[in-house]
C-alpha positions as a printed Julia matrix, in Angstrom:
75×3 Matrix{Float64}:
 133.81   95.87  131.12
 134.19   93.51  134.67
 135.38   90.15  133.73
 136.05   87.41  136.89
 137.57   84.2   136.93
 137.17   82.05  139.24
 139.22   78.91  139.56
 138.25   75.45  141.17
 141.59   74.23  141.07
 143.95   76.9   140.56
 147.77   76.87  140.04
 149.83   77.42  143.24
 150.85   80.59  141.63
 146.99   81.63  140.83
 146.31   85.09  143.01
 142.24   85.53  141.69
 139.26   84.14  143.4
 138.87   80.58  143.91
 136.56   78.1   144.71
 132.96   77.45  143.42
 129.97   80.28  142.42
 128.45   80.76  144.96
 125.32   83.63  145.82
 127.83   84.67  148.17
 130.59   85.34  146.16
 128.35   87.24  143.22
 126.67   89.5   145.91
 130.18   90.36  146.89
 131.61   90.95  143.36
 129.14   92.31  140.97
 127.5    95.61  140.68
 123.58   96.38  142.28
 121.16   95.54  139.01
 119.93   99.29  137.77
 116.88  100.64  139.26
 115.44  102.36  136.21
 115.35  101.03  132.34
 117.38  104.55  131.68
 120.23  103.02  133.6
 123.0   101.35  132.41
 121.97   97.17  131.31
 124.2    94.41  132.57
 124.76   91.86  130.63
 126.33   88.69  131.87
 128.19   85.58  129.98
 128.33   82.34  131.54
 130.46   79.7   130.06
 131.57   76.67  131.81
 130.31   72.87  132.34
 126.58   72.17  132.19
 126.49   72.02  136.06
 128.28   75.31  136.47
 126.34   77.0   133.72
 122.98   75.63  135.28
 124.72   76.58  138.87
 125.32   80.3   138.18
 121.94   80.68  136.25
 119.94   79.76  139.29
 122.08   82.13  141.36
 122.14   85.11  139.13
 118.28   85.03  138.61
 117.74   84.36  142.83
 119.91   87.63  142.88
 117.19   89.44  140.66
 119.21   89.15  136.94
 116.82   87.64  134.54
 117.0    86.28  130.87
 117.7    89.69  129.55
 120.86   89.93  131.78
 122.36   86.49  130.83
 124.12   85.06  127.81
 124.85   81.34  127.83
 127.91   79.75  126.06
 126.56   76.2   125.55
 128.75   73.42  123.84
């Protein structure tokens, strides 16, 4: 279990990432998707405002994840 935050406006003391998602950033930070079904499945929670959570949707499916991959926390 990976879990990343990353903070638009962090506290001065904040060490983690910051900034905004970006395809970037996730090619730098998460895993390569498996190659085979056998493999181990990623699974990936968004949760943020609707533009972040429409944001990182487009990005993670441009980097190959699809619907099976994400899980959206929607208010």
């Amino acid at each position: 279990f990976t879990i990343h935050h990353i903070l638009s406006q962090p506290e001065p003391e904040w060490t983690g990432e910051t900034g905004y998602i970006k395809g970037e950033l996730l090619r730098r930070l998460l895993p390569p998707l498996p190659q085979k079904d056998s493999e181990t499945q990623r699974l990936v929670c968004i949760c943020g405002p609707k533009p972040f959570t429409t944001l990182a949707t487009d990005l993670f499916k441009e980097n190959k994840y699809n619907e099976n991959h994400l899980h959206l926390f929607l208010a």
